[in-house]
C-alpha positions in Angstrom: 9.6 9.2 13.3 10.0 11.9 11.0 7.2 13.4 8.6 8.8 12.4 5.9 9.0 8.7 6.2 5.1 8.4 7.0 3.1 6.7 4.7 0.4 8.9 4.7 -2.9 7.9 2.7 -5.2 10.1 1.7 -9.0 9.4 1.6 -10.2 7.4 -2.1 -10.3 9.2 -5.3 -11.4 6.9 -8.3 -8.7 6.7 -10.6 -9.8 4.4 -13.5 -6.5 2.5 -15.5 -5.4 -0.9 -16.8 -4.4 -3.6 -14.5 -3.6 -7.1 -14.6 -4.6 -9.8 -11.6 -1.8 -10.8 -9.2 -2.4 -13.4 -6.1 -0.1 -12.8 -3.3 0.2 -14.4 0.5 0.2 -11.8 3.8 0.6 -13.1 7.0 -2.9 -13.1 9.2 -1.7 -9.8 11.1 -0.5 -7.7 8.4 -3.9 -8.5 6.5 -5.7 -7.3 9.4 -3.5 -4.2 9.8 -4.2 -3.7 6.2 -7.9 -3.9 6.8 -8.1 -1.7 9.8 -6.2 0.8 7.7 -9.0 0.2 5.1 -11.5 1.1 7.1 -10.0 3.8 8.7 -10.0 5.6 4.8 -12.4 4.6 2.7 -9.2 2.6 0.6 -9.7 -1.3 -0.5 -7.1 -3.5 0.9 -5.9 -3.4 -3.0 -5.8 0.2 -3.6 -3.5 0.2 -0.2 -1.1 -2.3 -1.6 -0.5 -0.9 -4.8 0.1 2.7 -2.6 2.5 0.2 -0.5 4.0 -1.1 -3.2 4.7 2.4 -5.3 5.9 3.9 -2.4 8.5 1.3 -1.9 9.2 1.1 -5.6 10.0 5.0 -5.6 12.2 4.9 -2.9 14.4 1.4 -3.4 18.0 1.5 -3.4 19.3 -2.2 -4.7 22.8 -3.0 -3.3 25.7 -5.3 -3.6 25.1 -7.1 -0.3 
């Protein structure tokens, strides 16, 4: 895999800002992965999915298919 499409997360800064509850469902292994990944940094499971989630917002592509 090359650098460039590693999702590489650095180790928790506070960064204070508004934000508005969302519930969402993750399949048992993905949480797990999430949580091992949380552990691993220092991150909460929802500081990693909002990184998940810009990261795939800065790089969609919406097509015609």
């Amino acid at each position: 895999m090359a650098q460039e499409d590693k999702f590489i997360v650095p180790r928790r800064k506070p960064t204070p800002s508004r934000s508005t509850v969302v519930s969402l469902r993750l399949p048992d292994e993905m949480l797990s992965r999430l949580e091992q990944v949380a552990a691993q940094t220092g991150r909460t499971r929802n500081e990693l999915v909002q990184m998940c989630i810009d990261y795939a917002l800065s790089r969609l592509e919406i097509t015609d298919e």
